[in-house]
C-alpha positions as CSV (number, residue, x, y, z in Angstrom):
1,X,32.2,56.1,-86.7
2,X,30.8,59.5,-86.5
3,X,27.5,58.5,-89.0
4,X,27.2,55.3,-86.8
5,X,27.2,57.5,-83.6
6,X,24.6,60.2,-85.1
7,X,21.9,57.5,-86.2
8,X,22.2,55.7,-82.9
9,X,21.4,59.6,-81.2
10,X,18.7,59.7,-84.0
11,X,17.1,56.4,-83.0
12,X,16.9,57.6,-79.4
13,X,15.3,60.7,-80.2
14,X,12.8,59.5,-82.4
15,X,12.2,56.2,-79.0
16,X,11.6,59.1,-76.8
17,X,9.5,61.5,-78.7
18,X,7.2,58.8,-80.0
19,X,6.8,57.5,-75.7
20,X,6.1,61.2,-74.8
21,X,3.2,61.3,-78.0
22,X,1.7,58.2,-76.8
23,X,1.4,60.0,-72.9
24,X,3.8,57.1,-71.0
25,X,6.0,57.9,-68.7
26,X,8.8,55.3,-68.4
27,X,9.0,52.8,-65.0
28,X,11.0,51.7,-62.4
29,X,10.9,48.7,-60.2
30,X,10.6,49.4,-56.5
31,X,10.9,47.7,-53.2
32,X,9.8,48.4,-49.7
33,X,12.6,47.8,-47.1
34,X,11.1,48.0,-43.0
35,X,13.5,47.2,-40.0
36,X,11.9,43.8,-38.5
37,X,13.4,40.6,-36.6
38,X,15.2,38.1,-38.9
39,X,14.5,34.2,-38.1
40,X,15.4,31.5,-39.4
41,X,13.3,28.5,-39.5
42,X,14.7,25.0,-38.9
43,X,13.0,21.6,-39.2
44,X,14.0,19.0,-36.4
45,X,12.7,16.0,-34.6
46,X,11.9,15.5,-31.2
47,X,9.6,14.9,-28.6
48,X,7.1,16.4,-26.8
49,X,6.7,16.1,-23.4
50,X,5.1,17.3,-19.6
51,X,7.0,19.2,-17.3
52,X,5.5,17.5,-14.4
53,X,4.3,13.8,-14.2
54,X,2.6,12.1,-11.6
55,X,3.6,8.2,-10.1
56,X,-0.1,6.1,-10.6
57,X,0.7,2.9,-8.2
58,X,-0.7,0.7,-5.6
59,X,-0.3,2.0,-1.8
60,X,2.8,1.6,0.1
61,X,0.6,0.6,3.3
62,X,-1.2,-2.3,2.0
63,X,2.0,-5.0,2.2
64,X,0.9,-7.4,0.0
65,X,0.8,-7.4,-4.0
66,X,-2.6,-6.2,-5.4
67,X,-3.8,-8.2,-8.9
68,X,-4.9,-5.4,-11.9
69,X,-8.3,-6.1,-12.6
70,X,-8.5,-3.0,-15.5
71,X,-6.9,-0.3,-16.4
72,X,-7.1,2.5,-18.7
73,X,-5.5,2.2,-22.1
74,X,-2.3,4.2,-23.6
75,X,-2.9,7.9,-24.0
76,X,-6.4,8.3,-23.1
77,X,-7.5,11.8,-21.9
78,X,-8.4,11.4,-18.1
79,X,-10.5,14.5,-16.4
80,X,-9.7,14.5,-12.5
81,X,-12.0,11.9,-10.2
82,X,-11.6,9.7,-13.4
83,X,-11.0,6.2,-12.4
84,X,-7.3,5.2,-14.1
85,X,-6.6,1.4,-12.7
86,X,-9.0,-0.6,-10.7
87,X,-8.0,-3.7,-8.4
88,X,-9.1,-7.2,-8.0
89,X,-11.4,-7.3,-4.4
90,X,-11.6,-11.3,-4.2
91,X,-8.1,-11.7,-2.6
92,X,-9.0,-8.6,0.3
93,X,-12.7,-10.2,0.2
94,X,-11.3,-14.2,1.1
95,X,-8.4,-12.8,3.6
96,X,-11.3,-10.7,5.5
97,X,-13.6,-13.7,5.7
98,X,-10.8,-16.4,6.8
99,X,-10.2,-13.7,9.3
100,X,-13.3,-12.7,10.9
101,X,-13.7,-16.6,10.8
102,X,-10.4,-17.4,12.8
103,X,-11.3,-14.4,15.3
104,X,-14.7,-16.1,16.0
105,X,-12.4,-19.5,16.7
106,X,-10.0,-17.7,18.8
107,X,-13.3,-15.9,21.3
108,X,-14.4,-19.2,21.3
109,X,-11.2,-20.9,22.4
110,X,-11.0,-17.9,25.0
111,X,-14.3,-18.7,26.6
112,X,-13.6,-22.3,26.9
113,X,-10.7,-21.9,28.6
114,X,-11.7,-19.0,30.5
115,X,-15.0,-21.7,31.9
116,X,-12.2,-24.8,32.1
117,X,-10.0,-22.1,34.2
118,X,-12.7,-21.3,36.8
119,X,-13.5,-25.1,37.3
120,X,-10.4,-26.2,37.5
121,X,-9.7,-23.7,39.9
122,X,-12.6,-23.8,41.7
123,X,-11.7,-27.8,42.4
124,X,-8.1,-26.7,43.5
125,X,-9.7,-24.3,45.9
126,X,-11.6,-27.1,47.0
127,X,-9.1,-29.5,47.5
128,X,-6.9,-26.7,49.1
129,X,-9.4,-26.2,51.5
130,X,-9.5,-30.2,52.1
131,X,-6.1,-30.6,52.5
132,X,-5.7,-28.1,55.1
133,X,-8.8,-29.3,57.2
134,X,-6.6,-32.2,57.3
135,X,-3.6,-30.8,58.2
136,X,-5.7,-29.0,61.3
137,X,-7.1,-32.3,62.2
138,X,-3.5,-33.6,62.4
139,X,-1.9,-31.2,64.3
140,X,-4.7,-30.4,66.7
141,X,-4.8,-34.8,67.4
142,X,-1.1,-35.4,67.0
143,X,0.4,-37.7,69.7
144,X,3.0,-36.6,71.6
145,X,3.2,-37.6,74.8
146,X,5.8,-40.3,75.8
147,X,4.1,-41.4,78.8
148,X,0.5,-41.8,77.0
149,X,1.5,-43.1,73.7
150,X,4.4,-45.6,72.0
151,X,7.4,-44.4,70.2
152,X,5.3,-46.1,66.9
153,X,2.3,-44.2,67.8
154,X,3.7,-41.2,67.9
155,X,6.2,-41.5,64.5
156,X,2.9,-42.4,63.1
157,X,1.3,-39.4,64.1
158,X,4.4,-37.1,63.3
159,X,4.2,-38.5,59.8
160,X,0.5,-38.0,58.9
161,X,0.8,-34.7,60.2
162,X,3.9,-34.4,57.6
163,X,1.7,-35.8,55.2
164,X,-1.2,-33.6,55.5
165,X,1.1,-30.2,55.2
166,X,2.8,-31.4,51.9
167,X,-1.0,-32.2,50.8
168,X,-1.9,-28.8,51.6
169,X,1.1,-27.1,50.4
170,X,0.7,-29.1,47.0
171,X,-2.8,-28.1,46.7
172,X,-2.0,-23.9,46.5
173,X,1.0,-24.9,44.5
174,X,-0.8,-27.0,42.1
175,X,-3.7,-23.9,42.1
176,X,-1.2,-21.7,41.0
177,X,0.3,-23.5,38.1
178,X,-2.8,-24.7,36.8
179,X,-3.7,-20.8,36.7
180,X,-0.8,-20.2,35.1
181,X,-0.7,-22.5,32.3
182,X,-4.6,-21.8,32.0
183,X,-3.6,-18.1,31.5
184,X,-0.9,-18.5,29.2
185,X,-3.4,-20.9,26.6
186,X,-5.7,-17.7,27.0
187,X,-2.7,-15.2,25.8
188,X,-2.1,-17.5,22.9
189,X,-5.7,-17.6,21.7
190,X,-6.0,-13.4,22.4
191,X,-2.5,-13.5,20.0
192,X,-4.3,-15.3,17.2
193,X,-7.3,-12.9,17.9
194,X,-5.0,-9.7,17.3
195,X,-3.7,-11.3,14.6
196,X,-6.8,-11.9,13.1
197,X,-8.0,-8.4,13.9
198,X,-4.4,-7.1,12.2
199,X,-5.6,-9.0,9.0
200,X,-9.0,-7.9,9.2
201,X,-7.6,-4.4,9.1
202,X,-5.5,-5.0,6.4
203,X,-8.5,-6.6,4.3
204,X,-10.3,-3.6,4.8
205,X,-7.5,-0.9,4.0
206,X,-7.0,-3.0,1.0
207,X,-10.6,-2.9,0.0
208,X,-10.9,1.1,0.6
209,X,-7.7,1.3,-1.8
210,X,-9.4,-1.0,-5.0
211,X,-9.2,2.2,-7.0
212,X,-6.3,4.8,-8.3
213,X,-8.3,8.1,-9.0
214,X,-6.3,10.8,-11.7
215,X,-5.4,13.6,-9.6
216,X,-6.0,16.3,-12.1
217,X,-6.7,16.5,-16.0
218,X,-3.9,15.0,-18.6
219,X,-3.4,11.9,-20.7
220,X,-2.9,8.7,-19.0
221,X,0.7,6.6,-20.6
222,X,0.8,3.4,-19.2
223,X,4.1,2.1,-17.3
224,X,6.2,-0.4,-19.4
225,X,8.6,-3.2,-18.9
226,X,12.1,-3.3,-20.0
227,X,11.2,-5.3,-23.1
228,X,8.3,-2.6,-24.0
229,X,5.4,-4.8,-22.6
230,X,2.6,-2.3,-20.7
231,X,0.6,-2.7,-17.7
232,X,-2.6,-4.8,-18.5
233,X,-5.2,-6.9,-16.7
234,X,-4.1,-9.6,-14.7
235,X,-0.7,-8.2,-13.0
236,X,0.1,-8.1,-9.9
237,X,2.1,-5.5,-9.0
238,X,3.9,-4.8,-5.6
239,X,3.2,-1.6,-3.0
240,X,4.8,1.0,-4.9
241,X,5.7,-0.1,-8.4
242,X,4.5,2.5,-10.8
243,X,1.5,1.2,-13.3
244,X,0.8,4.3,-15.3
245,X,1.7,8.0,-15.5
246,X,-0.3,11.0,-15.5
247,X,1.2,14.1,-17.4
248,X,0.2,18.0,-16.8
249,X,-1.0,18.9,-20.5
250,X,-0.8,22.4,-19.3
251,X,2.8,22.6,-19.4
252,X,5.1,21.2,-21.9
253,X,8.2,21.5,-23.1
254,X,9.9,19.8,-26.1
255,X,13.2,17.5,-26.6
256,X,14.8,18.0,-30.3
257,X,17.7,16.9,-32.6
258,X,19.3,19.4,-34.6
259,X,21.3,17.4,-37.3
């Protein structure tokens, strides 16, 4: 044990002198430890998605449904002014000429009547006039003295003159309903006339509303039905029903799954 001992001590000696002759020194491995934040990276999925999104649909004014004559397609960068959906004009271009075309009746019916009004009471008038001329004439040549004239002649008289004040009182009445009834065909023809002019002014808000304009910069995501269908050319959307959706690129934020 003690020989085994004295050659191993030998061996070691002779290791060391024969490093040292050569001129190396013997190594160590080394590491450089710094203070620093520890993370841990993790891989997920998710989504990624705008902060703030703005509504693209037709006008809530316009009450009637407008018909998608093109619109942008899914995820297309937009820059602000851009045009995003654009509207059919023929339905807003054939409701503003049947309008304009049933105001032009209507002042025509108006001036009609207004002309058969004025001669019809301009013949009233005359026959007002007529009627009590007669009735003068009666009264001033009515018969009534006994001693002059018969009991005949003078029931006669009394009658015409009668006669001649329900002539004259039926001529101002009849004046007066004739005006009336000619006034109330004039209202209904000045009705169809506003209503005309209420759907030439819808025509022409629809027409001034033909185009939805992007707001600001961001990517335009069309609006899609319950079974995953977008918008396209040839809907007809109602006032109000969303068509495509314009996110703020400039601020996100992310949805993820951790597993």
């Amino acid at each position: 044990m003690r020989r085994m001992t004295a050659t191993l001590v030998a061996l070691a000696t002779t290791a060391m002198a024969l490093g040292f002759a050569c001129g190396q020194a013997p190594t160590h491995g080394t590491v450089t430890v710094e203070r620093q934040d520890f993370r841990v990276r993790v891989t997920a999925d998710g989504v990624l998605e705008a902060v703030e999104s703005t509504a693209l649909a037709p006008p809530l004014n316009i009450r009637r449904p407008f018909t998608v004559a093109w619109i942008i397609d899914d995820g297309v960068a937009v820059k602000q002014g851009d045009v995003v959906v654009r509207f059919d004009a023929i339905e807003f271009e054939q409701q503003l000429e049947r309008a304009m075309s049933e105001r032009r009746t209507s002042q025509r019916r108006i001036d009609r009547s207004n002309t058969e009004r004025d001669v019809t009471i301009e013949k009233l008038d005359l026959d007002a006039a007529m009627s009590q001329m007669e009735l003068e004439h009666a009264e001033s040549f009515q018969t009534l003295d006994t001693t002059v004239f018969s009991r005949m002649e003078i029931l006669e008289s009394s009658i015409d003159t009668e006669l001649a004040r329900h002539k004259a009182d039926h001529a101002l009445e009849s004046k007066d309903i004739e005006a009336q009834l000619a006034q109330a065909e004039i209202d209904l023809h000045r009705f169809a006339q506003q209503r005309a002019d209420l759907q030439i002014s819808q025509a022409d808000d629809g027409r001034e509303h033909l185009e939805i304009i992007a707001p600001y910069d961001g990517l335009g995501v069309l609006e899609r039905e319950w079974d995953g269908t977008p918008t396209r050319s040839g809907d007809v959307p109602w006032p109000g029903s969303t068509l495509a959706r314009l996110p703020a690129v400039h601020r996100m934020q992310a949805g993820v799954c951790l597993l």
